[in-house]
GUFI-648338 format. One record per residue (C-alpha): residue in one letter; x, y, z. Coordinates in steps of 0.05 Angstrom, whole numbers, padded with zeros to 5 digits, always signed. Example, Ala and Ser with C-alpha at 12.3 -4.5 7.8 and 13.67 -1.06 7.14 Angstrom:
a+00246-00090+00156s+00273-00021+00143
end
This chain:
x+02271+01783+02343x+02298+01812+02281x+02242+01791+02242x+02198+01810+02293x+02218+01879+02284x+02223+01891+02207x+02155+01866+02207x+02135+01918+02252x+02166+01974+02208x+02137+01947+02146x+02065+01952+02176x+02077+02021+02205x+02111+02038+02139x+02046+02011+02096x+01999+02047+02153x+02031+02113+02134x+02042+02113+02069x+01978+02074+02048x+01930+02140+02044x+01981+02174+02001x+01979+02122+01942x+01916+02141+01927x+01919+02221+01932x+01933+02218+01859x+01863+02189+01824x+01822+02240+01787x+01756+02251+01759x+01778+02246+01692x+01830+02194+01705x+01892+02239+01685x+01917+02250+01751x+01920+02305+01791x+01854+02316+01827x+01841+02276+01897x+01790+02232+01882x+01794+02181+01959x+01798+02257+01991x+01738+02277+01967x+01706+02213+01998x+01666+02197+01923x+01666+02115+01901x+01718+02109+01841x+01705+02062+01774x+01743+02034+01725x+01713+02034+01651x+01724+01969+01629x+01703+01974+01556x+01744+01960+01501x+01735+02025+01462x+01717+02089+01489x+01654+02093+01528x+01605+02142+01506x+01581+02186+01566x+01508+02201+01560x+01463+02266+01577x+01408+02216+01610x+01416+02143+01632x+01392+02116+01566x+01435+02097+01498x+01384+02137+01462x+01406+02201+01504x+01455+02255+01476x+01537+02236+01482x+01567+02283+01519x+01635+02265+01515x+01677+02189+01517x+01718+02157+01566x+01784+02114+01548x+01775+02039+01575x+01819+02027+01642x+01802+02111+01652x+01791+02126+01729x+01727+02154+01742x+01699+02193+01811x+01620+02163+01808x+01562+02202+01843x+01513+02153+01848x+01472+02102+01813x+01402+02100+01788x+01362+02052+01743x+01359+02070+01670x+01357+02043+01595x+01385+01966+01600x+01446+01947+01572x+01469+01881+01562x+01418+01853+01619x+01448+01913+01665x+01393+01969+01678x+01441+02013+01726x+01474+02069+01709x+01524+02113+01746x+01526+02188+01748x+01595+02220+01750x+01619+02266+01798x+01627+02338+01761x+01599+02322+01711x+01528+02328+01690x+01536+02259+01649x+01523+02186+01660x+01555+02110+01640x+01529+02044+01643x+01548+02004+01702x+01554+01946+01652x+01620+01978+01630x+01643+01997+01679x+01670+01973+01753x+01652+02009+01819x+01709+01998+01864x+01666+02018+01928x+01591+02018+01938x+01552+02079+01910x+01497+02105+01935x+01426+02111+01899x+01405+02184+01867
end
């Protein structure tokens, strides 16, 4: 009975609490913005150096600015581009008029086409 009811609290605990662990992701991955409330996929970059972000989805397009690998990234959608490593999608990210190979890095949640 005991159990029973600890269990119950835990799960109503976890059912509260679970949207606000996540209030906290941003676009740039330094916390503060509300990435899950703005309803946008997230990625991880999952590069070993910094990740160039490009002007076009191509590696011959303009760098626009780098990304730290394990960075948190908000991702507009995805389009087909310049391959990379046998990977020709690339991901637009949210804000920002920039894009990254999906080769480096991981989509958490589907994301739609452009």
């Amino acid at each position: 009975m005991v159990k029973k009811a600890l269990l119950t609290y835990v799960l109503a605990a976890g059912v509260l609490l679970g949207p606000l662990s996540t209030a906290g992701w941003a676009a740039d991955g330094r916390g503060g913005g509300h990435a899950r409330a703005e309803n946008r996929p997230v990625g991880v970059v999952e590069s070993k150096a910094p990740l160039n972000v490009r002007e076009k989805p191509t590696v011959y397009s303009g760098v626009v600015k780098q990304l730290h690998p394990h960075e948190r990234v908000l991702l507009e959608c995805q389009k087909r581009g310049g391959w990379v490593d046998g990977n020709p999608v690339w991901y637009r990210l949210h804000g920002s008029k920039g894009w990254v190979s999906a080769r480096y890095v991981h989509n958490l949640q589907p994301v739609r086409p452009c």
